[in-house]
C-alpha positions as CSV (number, residue, x, y, z in Angstrom):
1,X,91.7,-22.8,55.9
2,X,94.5,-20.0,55.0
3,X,94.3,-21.5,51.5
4,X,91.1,-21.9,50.5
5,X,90.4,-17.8,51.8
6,X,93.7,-16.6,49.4
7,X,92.0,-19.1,47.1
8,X,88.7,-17.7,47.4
9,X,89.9,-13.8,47.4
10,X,91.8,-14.4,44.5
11,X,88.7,-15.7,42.3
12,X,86.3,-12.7,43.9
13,X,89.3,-10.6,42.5
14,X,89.3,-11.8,39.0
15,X,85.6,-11.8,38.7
16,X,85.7,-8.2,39.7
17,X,88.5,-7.4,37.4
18,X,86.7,-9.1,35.0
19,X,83.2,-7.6,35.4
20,X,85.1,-4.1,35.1
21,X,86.0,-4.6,31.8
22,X,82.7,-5.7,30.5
23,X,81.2,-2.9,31.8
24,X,83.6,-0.1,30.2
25,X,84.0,-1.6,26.8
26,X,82.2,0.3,23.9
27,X,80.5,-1.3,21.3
28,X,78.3,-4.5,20.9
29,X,78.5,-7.6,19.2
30,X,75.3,-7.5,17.7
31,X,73.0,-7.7,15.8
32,X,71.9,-11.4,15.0
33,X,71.0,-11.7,11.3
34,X,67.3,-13.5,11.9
35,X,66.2,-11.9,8.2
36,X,69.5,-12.9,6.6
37,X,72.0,-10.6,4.8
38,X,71.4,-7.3,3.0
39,X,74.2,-5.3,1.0
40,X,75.0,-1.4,1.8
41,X,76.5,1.2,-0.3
42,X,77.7,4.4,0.8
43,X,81.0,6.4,1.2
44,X,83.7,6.1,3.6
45,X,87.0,8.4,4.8
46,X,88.9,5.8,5.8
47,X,89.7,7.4,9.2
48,X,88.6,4.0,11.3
49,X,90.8,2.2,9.4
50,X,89.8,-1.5,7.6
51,X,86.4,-3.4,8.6
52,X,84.9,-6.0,8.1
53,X,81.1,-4.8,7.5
54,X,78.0,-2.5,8.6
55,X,74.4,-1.5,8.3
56,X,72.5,1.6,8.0
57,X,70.5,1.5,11.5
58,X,67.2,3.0,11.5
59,X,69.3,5.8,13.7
60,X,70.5,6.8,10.2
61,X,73.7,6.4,11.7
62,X,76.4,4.0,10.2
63,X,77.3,0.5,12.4
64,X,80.5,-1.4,11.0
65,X,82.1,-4.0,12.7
66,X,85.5,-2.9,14.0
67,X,88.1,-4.1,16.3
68,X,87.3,-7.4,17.9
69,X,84.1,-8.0,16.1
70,X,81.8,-5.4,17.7
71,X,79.7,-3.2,15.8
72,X,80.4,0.5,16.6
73,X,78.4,3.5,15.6
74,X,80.0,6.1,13.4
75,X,79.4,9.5,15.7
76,X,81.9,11.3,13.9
77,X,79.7,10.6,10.2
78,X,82.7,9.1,8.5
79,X,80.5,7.2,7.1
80,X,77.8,8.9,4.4
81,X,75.2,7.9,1.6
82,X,76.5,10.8,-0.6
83,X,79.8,11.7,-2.1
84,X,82.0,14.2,-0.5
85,X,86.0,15.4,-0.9
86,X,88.2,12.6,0.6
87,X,85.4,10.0,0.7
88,X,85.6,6.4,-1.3
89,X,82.8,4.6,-2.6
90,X,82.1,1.3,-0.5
91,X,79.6,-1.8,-0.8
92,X,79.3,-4.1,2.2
93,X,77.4,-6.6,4.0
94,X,75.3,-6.2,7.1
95,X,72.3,-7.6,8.7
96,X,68.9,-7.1,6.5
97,X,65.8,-5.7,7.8
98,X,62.7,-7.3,7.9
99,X,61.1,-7.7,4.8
100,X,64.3,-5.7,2.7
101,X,65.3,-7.3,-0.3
102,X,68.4,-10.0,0.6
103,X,71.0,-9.6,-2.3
């Protein structure tokens, strides 16, 4: 009986742990890609570091897919569609949106 109560707090514990670090991790994983792949230009800083790709949301915010493979929104707009100081030139891949040309 002792065991199977250790036993059972121990799992309640870890699921606990476990649901705690769902809930304070930032990002997503998503979006699917139901319409297929689109391509996105725009300019970058650098200041996240490498990644993999992004989209344009309809936010006009910048998404890419950081760390882990979750998409992250760029609050601090490192991300841009014009050319500034500092800023590189990028072309990537992302989801497409309905009915936007697939390249």
């Amino acid at each position: 009986m002792g065991k199977r109560f250790a036993l059972s707090a121990v799992a309640g514990g870890m699921g606990l742990a476990l649901a705690g670090c769902y809930a304070y991790e930032p990002g997503y994983y998503g979006p699917a890609y139901p319409y297929g792949v689109a391509y996105y230009d725009g300019y970058y800083d650098g200041y996240y570091g490498p990644y993999t790709e992004g989209y344009w949301g309809p936010d006009a915010y910048f998404y890419f897919r950081g760390r882990g493979g979750r998409f992250f929104r760029d609050e601090g707009r490192h991300f841009r569609r014009d050319s500034a100081p500092g800023f590189h030139e990028f072309h990537t891949r992302g989801p497409a949106e309905r009915g936007e040309h697939r390249r």
